[in-house]
N, C-alpha and C positions, 0 to 999 in steps of 0.2 A: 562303448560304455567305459566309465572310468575304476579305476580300483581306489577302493576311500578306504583307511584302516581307522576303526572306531575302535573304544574302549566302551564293555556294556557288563554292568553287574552281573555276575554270574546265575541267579537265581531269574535274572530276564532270559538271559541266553538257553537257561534250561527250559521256562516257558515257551519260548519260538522254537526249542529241539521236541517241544510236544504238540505245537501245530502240526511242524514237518512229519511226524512221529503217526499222527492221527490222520494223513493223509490233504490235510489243509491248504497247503502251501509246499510243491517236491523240493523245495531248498531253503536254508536258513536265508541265504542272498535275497529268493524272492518276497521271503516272508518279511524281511524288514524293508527291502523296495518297496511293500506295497502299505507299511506301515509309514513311509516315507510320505508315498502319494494321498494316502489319507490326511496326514498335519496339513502338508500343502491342501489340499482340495478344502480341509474347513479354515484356514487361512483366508483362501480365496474366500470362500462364502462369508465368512466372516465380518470380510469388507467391504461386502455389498448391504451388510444386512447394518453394521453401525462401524463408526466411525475410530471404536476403539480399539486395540489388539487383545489379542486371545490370548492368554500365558499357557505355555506347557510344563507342567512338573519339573524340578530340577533334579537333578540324580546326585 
């Protein structure tokens, strides 16, 4: 696995410290890994279903 360093609004950071918090997800790491694998995965589906790309919010 690689080491990525992101910059993330602090009032996100605090939302994913109350996943972890609530038993959700045991680390901040896997909680945005799997917030990762979510964009990609409706990516994918995305572009099976039409032809156009999906926008995600800009920060």
């Amino acid at each position: 696995m690689e080491r990525v360093t992101l910059r993330i609004p602090k009032q996100q950071i605090e939302e994913v410290e109350q996943l972890v918090d609530s038993g959700e997800f045991p680390n901040r790491s896997e909680a945005i890994r799997s917030a990762v694998r979510e964009m990609i995965n409706e990516q994918n589906d995305g572009r099976h279903e039409q032809s156009g790309k999906r926008g995600w919010a800009k920060v």
